[in-house]
C-alpha positions, 0 to 999 in steps of 0.5 A, spaced: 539 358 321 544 363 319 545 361 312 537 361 312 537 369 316 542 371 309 539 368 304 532 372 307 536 379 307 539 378 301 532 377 298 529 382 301 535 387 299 535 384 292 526 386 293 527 392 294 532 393 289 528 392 284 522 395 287 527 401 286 529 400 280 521 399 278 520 406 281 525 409 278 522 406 271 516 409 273 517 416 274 521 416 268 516 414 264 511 418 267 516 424 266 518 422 259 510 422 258 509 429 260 515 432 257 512 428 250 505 432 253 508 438 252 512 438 246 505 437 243 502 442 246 508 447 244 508 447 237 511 454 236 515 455 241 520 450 245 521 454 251 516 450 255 518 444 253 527 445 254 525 449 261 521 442 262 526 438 261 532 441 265 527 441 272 526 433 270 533 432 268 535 436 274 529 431 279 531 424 276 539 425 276 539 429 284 543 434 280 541 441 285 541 445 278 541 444 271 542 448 264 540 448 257 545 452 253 543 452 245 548 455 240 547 462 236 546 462 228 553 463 227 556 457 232 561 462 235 557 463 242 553 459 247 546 462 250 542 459 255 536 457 254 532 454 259 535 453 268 533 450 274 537 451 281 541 456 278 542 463 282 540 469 278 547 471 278 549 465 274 545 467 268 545 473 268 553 473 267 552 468 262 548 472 258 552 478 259 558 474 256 556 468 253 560 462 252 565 462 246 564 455 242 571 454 243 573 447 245 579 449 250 574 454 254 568 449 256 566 442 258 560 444 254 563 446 247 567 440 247 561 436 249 559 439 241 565 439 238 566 431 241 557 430 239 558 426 246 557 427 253 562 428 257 563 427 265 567 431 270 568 428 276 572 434 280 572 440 277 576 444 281 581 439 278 580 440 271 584 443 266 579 449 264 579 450 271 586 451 273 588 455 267 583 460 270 578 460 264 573 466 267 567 462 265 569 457 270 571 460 275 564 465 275 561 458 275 565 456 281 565 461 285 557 463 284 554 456 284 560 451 287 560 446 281 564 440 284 561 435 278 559 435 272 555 433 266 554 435 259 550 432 254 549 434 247 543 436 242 545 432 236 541 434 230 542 430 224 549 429 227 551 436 229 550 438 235 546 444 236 546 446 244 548 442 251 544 439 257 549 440 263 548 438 270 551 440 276 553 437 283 556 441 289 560 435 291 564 430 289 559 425 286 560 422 279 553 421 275 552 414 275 550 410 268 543 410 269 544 418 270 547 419 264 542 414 260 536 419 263 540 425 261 542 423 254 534 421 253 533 428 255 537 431 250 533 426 245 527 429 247 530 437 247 531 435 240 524 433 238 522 439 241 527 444 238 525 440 231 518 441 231 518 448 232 524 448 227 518 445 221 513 448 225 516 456 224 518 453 216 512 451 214 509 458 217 514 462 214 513 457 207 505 459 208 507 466 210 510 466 203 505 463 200 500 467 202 504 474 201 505 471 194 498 470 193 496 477 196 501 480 192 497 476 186 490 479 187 492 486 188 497 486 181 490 482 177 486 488 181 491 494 179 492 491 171 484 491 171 483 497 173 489 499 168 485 495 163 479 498 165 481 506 164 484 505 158 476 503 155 475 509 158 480 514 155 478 509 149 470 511 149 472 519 151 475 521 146 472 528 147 472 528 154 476 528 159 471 527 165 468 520 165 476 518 165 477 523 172 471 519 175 475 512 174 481 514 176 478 517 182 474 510 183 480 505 182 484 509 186 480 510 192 478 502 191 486 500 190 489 505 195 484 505 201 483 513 200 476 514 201 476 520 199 479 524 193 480 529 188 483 531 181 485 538 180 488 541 174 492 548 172 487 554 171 488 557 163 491 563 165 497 558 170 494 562 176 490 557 180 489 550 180 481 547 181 478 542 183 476 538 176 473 532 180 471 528 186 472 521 188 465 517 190 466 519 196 465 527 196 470 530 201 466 535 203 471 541 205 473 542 197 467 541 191 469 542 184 470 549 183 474 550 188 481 552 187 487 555 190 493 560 188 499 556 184 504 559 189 500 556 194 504 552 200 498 546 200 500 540 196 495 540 191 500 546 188 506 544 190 507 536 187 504 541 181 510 546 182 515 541 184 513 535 179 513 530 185 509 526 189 508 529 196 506 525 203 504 528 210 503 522 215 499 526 219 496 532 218 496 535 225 503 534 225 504 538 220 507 545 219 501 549 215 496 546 221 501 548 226 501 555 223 493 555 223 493 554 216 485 555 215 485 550 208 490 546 214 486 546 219 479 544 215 482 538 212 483 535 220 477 538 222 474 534 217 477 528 220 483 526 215 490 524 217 493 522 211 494 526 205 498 523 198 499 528 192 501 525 185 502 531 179 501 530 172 506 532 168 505 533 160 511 536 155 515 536 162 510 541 166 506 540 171 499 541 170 494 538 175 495 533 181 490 527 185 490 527 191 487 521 196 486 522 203 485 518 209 482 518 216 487 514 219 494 515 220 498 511 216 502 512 211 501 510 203 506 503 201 511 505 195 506 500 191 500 505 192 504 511 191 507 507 184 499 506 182 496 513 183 503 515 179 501 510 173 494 513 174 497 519 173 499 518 167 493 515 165 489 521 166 496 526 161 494 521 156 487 523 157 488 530 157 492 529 152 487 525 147 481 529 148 486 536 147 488 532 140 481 530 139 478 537 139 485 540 135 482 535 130 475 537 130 477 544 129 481 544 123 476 539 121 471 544 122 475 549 118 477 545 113 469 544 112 468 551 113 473 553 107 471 547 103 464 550 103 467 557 101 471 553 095 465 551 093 461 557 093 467 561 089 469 555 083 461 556 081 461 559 074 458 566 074 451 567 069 452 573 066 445 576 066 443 579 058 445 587 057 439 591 056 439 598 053 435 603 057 429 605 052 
């Protein structure tokens, strides 16, 4: 009878053993289920899914709190990256002096070093502990770690950050325990993988897409080149139809709706408008023109042979002295004002000039462009001055051809007749 009476408690015992065990394997699963939902759903970023696992770790393994430290790029230091069950203090000192790599400062740089797991039974007894290390000591005296656990990341046989669990008494982790840790350290690093390639191939696609922009916009530019140099071809007696391309294409290319073309007076005293772009600004038509000496930038790139910017037009010194051209541009709605000179036989000669109604500044690249379009419109100038030279002393040489002519005819002599 009593043999009877053991042999039914020990299956009843062995019963609900195994009922443990099976819902203890259950809710294993059904955490590493979730901590798998949420790494697909966190494809670009891990914090979710490592915070995830260190509340999972931390339930499953009766740690009262948990972290999941990751090394910086350079591997000299330790940053948390996710907590459970920690006191606010605990992170806040570890983010403001983080944990050194160094295998003799703590368990979990020795976790990394060693790429195994290492357990502490009483860390008040622990080397690191009793050599004062203050890492140790704030973690001792802040949260009252007894037991610990650190598990290592590993990443192609390196290891990259550390899970640690703690426990306020002394209470070693079992060795289920430990297999749930380290399969959430499995799990972290699928975390921290994915959104490794998923930031790769963005930045590759980043990359790729960048290149191809950069591509359009060198293809746009070189036919525009191509484009006003067909033009300077066709207009070799005038100048214009070159300006209004030049004009188009860099209110197209640069953003700038609107713009014009100034150049320097015959008698060097002023400098006006030649040519507007497609869109006309309506302040300033062709014809207009302003004193050489003038502060305003369509006089100065041309004095000073340089482009000039203003950022933001109401920020700039002429509309805080109530400029009235000043004034007029801002009134009109413009922010953004870019000026390039031309420049021929080492004197400035004219300038363009973009305008935007936004602030924001024009690119180096844009800034190159409008400088080579300058130079396009010099060559134009320059070929239609030639042009004309030519034409001149054709026209001269025509004229004194013609005199030539009328000078090597012979001379009749008309018969002498005496007077009756």
């Amino acid at each position: 009878m009593y043999a009877d009476m053991v042999q039914h408690k020990s299956n009843s015992d062995n019963a609900e053993s195994l009922r443990s065990e099976l819902n203890n394997a259950r809710e294993r699963e059904a955490a590493t289920r979730a901590i798998l939902n949420v790494i697909s759903s966190s494809s670009h970023d891990e914090g979710p899914v490592l915070q995830e696992i260190v509340e999972t770790a931390a339930r499953l393994c009766s740690a009262p709190f948990s972290c999941l430290f990751l090394c910086n790029k350079e591997r000299t230091h330790l940053t948390v990256a996710a907590h459970n069950g920690t006191k606010s203090r605990f992170v806040e000192q570890m983010n403001a002096d983080p944990l050194s790599m160094d295998p003799e400062q703590s368990a979990t740089a020795q976790a990394i070093a060693m790429k195994s797991t290492i357990q502490i039974e009483d860390v008040n007894k622990d080397p690191i502990t009793l050599a004062g290390q203050r890492h140790r000591l704030h973690t001792v005296q802040i949260e009252g770690i007894r037991t610990m656990l650190a598990v290592p990341l590993l990443i192609d046989k390196k290891a990259v950050g550390v899970i640690l669990l703690y426990r306020r008494e002394v209470l070693l982790f079992t060795e289920d325990e430990i297999g749930v840790a380290e399969t959430f350290a499995t799990q972290a690093v699928i975390a921290i993988e994915k959104v490794r390639q998923f930031k790769a191939l963005t930045a590759r696609k980043q990359e790729l897409d960048r290149f191809n922009q950069e591509l359009e916009t060198r293809l746009e530019r070189e036919a525009a080149t191509r484009e006003i140099l067909e033009v300077i071809s066709r207009s070799r007696g005038d100048e214009r139809p070159v300006f209004d391309a030049i004009l188009n294409r860099a209110a197209q290319l640069c953003r700038a709706p609107f713009g014009f073309l100034a150049m320097v007076t015959d008698d060097g005293e002023n400098i006006a408008i030649m040519a507007e772009g497609a869109e006309p600004f309506e302040p300033f038509r062709p014809g207009w023109q302003w004193p050489i000496s003038s502060a305003l930038l369509v006089a100065r790139s041309v004095r000073e042979k340089t482009v000039l910017q203003i950022e933001d037009t109401t920020q700039d010194s002429l509309y805080a002295q109530g400029d009235e051209d000043r004034v007029t541009v801002v009134e009109a709605g413009i922010r953004t004002v870019l000026t390039a000179p031309l420049v021929s036989g080492g004197m400035g000669i004219g300038s363009i000039n973009l305008f935007r109604r936004e602030q924001q500044p024009f690119t180096p690249d844009e800034i190159a462009l409008v400088q080579t379009f300058a130079k396009q419109a010099v060559i134009a100038i320059e070929n239609v001055r030639q042009f004309r030279e030519l034409q001149t002393q054709l026209e001269q040489q025509t004229a004194t051809v013609e005199v030539l002519k009328v000078i090597s005819q012979p001379l009749i002599c008309q018969p002498f007749s005496r007077p009756s």
